[in-house]
N, C-alpha and C positions, 0 to 999 in steps of 0.2 A: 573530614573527607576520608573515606576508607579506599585502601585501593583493590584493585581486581588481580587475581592473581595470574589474568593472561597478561602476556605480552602483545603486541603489534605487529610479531615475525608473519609470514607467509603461514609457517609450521604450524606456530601456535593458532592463527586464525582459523585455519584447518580442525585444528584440534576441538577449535570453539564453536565450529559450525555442527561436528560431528555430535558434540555433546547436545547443543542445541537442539537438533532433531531429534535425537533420542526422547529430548525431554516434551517435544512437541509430540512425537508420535506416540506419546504416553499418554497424552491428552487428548487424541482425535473423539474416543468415546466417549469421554466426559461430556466432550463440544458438541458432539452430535446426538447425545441426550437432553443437552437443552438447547438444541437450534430451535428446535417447532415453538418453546416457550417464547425463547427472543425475539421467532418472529410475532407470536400474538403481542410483547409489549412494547415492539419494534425499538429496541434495543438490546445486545447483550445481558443477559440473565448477570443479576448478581453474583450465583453462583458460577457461573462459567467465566465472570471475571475477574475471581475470586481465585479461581485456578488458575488461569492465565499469569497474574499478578504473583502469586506464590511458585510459579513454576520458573519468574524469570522472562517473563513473552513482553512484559509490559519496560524491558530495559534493556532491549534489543539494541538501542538507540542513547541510552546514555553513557557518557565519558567513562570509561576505566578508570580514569583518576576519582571517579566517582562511586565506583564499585557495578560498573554496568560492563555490560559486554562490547561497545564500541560497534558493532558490527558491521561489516564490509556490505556490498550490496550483493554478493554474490547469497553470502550468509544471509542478511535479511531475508530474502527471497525465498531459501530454500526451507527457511525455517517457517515463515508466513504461510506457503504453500504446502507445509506439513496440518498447518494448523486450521486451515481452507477445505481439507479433507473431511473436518469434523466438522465445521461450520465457517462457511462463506465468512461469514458476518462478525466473526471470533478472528479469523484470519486478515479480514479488511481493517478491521480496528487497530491489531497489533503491526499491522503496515503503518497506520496512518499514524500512530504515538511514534516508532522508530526514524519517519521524515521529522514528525515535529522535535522530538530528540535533536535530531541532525542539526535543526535550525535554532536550538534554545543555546546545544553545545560549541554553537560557533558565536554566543555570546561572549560578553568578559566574564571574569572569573566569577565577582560582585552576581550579577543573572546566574551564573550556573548555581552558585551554592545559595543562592533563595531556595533555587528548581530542586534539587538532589543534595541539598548540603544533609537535611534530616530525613531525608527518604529518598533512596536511589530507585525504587521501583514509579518514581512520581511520573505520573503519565502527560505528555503534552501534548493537545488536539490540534490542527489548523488548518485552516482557512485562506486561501492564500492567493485569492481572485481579489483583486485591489477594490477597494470598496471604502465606506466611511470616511471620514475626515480628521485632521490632527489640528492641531493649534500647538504651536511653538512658546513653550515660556521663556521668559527672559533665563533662565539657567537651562535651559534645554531639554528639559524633561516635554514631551508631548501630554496635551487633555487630548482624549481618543474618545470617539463618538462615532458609530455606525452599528449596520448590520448586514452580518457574513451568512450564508446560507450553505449547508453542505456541511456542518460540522462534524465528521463524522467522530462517533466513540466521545464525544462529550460528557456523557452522563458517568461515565466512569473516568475523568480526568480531572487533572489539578490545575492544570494550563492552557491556554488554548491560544495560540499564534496565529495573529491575523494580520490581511496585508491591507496599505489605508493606500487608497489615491493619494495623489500628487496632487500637491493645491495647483500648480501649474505643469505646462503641456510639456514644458522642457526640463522637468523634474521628472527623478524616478520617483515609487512608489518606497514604502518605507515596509518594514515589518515590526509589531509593537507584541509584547509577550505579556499576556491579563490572566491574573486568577482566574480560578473560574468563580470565585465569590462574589468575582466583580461583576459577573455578567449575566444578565439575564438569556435563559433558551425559552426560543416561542419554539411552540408543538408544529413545524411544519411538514414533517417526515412521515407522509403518507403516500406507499406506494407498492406496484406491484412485487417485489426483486432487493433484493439487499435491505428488507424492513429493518435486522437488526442490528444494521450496522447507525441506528439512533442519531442518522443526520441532520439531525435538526437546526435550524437559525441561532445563533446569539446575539445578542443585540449588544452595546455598550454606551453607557450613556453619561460622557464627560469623564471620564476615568481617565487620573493621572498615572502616566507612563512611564516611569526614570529612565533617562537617558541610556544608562547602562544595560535595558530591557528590549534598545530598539535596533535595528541593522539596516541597513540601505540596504533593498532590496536589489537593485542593481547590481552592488559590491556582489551581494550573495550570490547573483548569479554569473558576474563575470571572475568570481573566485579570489578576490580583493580580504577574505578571511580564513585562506585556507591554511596559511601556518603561523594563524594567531597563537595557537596552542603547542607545544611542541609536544612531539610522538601520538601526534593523532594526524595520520594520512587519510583518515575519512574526511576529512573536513575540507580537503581539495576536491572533492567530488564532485564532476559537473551535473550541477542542483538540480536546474531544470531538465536534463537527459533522464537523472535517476527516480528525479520525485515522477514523473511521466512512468518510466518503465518498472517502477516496484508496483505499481496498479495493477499491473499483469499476474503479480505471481500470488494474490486468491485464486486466481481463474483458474492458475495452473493446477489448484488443487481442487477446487469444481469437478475439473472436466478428469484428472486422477479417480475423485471418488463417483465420480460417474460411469466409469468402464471398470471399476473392482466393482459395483452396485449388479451394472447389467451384467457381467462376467457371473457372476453368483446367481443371476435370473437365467441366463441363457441355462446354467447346469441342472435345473429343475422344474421350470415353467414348459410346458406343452405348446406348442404353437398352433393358435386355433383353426380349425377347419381345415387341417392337414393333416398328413398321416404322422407329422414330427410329433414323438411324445418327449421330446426335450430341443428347444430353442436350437442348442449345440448341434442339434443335427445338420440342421439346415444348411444346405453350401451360402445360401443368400445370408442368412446369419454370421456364417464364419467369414463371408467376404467384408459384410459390414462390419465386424467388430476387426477386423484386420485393420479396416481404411479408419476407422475409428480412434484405435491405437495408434497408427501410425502419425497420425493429424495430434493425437497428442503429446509425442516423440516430437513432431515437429514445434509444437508450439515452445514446448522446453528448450529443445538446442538450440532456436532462434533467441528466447528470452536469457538465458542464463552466458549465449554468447558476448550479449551488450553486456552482462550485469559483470562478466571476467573484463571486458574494456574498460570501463567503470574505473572497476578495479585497480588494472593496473597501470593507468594514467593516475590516479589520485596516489598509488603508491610512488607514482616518477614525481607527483606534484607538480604535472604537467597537467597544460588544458587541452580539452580535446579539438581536432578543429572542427570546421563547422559539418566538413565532408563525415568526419566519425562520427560527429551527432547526427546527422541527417537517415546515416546508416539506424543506429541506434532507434529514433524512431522510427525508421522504418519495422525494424526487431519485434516493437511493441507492438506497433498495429499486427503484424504477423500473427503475432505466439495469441494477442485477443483472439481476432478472429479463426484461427485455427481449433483455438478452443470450444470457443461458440459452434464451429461446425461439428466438431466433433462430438457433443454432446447432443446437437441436432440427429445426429443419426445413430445416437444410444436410444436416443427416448424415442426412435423409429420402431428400433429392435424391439424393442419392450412392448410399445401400441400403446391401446388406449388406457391401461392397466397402469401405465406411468402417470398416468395425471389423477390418480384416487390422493385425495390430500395425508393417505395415509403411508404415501411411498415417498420416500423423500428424493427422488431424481424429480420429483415435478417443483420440487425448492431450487435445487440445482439449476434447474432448467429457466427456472427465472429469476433466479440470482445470477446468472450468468449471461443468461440476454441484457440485463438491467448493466451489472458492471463491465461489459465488454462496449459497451454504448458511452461510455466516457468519454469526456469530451477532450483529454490526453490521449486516447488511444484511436480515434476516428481512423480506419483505414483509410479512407479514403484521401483524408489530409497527411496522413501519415506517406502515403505514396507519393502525394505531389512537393511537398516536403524533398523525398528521396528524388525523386525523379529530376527537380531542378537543380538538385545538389550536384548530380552526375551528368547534369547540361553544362556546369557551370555559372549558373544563376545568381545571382546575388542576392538577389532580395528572397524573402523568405517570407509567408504569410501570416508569423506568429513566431514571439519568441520563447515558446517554449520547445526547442531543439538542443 
């Protein structure tokens, strides 16, 4: 076990997000040199994973005690959404290894160092819509058998965390941690928008589980493991608020590299059939790229406000109540769709000239329609969510809040 030479302070987290991005914004063009490739093999390029993984992206999410960064959700975020800039699809990935992190790290110690005992960069994928089936052996180890759909970043992972149904109604669901050697991917991941984020099916079939590999999924979300570990405050983190509201922050760098895109078009592109020989001139221009930025101002304060509550509830190792979650995805559905629109009136600005397969805001543009349609992020549930929370409501339609 090597350890990380950050600490857990406030300061140092700081210190660690600051680096973080540096190291992310050093790799936007890498990422966005092989976005167009990832998305013909709709997955992550080799090489862009290659750099991710070398640069540190792919251990966002593993234990300090382990030689990872630990990172807060504030830091996740900001640093996924540097790397969303270069490629959606490079940025969703290294979201989804940093949740599956979260979830390998709130194992015993036995699970963690399979995970990152000989490789702290080891990526872990999941899945975490309850699904498949377990059988219980007499020593407690689970035989796991199903298939997860949505995997994303697979093809470049060591692990991939899935959630099994509850053999009965009055049970929770369980969380079970699988090589990926052990699992079979079907080719399902055909689609318009986030091709290279390689979310494919895995299947598993009869794969024994050791106990020390599995969580009650329950526990995990009513926060029953958050100081298994001591000096890791991330692991009080309310699961289902965070794993919901990190989906947000690819987007936030979507709709980022989509107004520095059109910003660069507006200062040289002519607008046709007018007398504008540069975009910039135009007051209709300048008003849309205003309301443009502003909508993506908004999407960040709204996203990065929940991702500081996050925060420092897990640093009180306090849970959030239900009214703070409620708010929180409220945040999310926001900063999605504010994103979404915002990039809807970039690729206004620009016309028809944005959809040549050879401009990449028309990747943006449906990278960003496709992951703001998440079924964590749904505004509209998102509101009714908020709304009954601030009636006073009890029951709630879904528990992931």
């Amino acid at each position: 076990m090597s350890q990380s030479p950050f600490a857990s302070s406030p300061a140092d987290e700081a210190d660690v997000r600051a680096e973080l991005k540096g190291a992310a914004a050093k790799l936007v063009p890498v990422l966005a040199g092989q976005a167009e490739q990832g998305e013909r093999l709709r997955r992550v390029s080799d090489d862009a994973a290659r750099a991710l993984r070398e640069s540190g992206m792919f251990r966002l999410g593993t234990p300090r005690a382990y030689g990872g960064f630990g990172a807060g959700v504030r830091t996740s975020m900001e640093v996924t959404a540097e790397l969303a800039r270069g490629d959606a699809s490079a940025g969703w990935i290294a979201n989804i290894y940093t949740g599956g992190g979260l979830i390998a790290s709130m194992m015993d110690d036995r699970a963690r160092a399979e995970v990152w005992g000989q490789d702290r960069d080891a990526a872990v994928a999941a899945s975490l819509t309850p699904s498949g089936s377990a059988v219980t052996t007499e020593g407690g180890d689970l035989v796991v058998s199903g298939r997860w759909g949505w995997a994303s970043g697979i093809d470049h992972a060591r692990w991939v965390a899935v959630a099994i149904a509850p053999s009965a109604a009055d049970q929770p669901p369980s969380i079970a941690l699988v090589p990926v050697e052990d699992v079979t991917v079907e080719d399902t991941w055909h689609v318009a928008g986030m091709a290279g984020t390689g979310s494919n099916t895995v299947v598993v079939d009869r794969v024994v589980v050791p106990a020390h590999r599995t969580l009650n999924m329950g526990g995990v979300l009513a926060g029953a493991y958050a100081t298994r570990h001591e000096g890791e405050p991330r692991n009080a983190v309310a699961v289902a608020s965070m794993l919901a509201l990190t989906v947000v922050a690819p987007m936030l760098g979507m709709a980022r590299a989509a107004l520095d895109l059109t910003l660069a078009t507006a200062a040289r592109k002519p607008m046709s059939l007018t007398v504008y020989e540069r975009l910039a001139d135009s007051p209709s221009v300048q008003l849309a790229l205003a309301d443009a930025a502003s909508l993506v101002d908004t999407a960040q304060l709204h996203a990065y406000r929940a991702a500081d509550d996050l925060d420092q509830a897990a640093a009180e190792t306090r849970q959030l109540t239900v009214a703070e979650r409620a708010r929180i995805r409220m945040d999310t559905a926001v900063a999605a769709t504010r994103s979404r629109e915002a990039v809807d009136r970039l690729v206004s600005v620009s016309g028809a000239s944005a959809f040549a397969l050879a401009n990449p805001l028309q990747r943006i543009w449906r990278d960003l329609g496709t992951a703001s349609r998440h079924g964590v992020v749904n505004p509209d549930l998102g509101r009714e969510i908020y709304g009954r929370s601030l009636l006073g409501i009890a029951e709630q339609p879904t528990f992931i809040i």
